[in-house]
Phi, psi and omega in degrees: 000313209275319154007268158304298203295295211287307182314276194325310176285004185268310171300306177325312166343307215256316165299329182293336196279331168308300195301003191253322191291321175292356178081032165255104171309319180308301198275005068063268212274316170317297190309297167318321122303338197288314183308295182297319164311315174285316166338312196295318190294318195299310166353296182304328228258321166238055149262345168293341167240158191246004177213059200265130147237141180306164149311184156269319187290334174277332168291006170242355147294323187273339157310307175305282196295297154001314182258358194264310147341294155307292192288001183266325164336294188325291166300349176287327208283338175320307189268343160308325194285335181284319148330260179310337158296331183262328154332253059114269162347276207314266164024282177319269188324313200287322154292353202250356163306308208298332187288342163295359191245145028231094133327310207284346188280320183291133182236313200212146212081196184286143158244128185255142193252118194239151180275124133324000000 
């Protein structure tokens, strides 16, 4: 049993790590429940025995994901950090239109840019 869970959370894994490289945030997050719900069962599975030990085959599932896990952390934190720079731009831009207004006001001449 503790097997199979471990195996199924390891392929979600493996699916999460796709869904992150294509940018689908939905399935993502879909995947990502799911990964806890199977999580809960191992949990249950070994609060139920009090000397509960892993397989070898399942500690060497739970080693892949675990590692699979990290590099996918890694990359959400990549794209966050890309997010907010550009968040951040955008900002950036919007203040500095803003020091220009009311442009719109000018009809005829120069327009002097004066420092601030």
């Amino acid at each position: 049993m503790m097997n199979e869970l471990t195996k199924a959370i390891h392929e979600i894994t493996l699916a999460m790590n796709q869904a992150v490289t294509s940018g689908d945030e939905e399935e993502v997050e879909k995947l990502l429940n799911k990964r806890n719900v199977l999580m809960g069962k191992v949990d249950a599975i070994k609060a139920e025995e009090p000397d509960f030990q892993y397989s070898p085959e399942a500690k060497k599932n739970l080693e892949n994901t675990l590692k699979l896990d990290q590099k996918i952390a890694d990359t959400i934190k990549k794209n966050l950090a890309e997010t907010q720079n550009q968040i951040h731009q955008i900002k950036f831009n919007k203040q500095m239109s803003q020091k220009y207004r009311p442009y719109y006001k000018q009809t005829n001449g120069a327009f002097i840019d004066s420092k601030k």
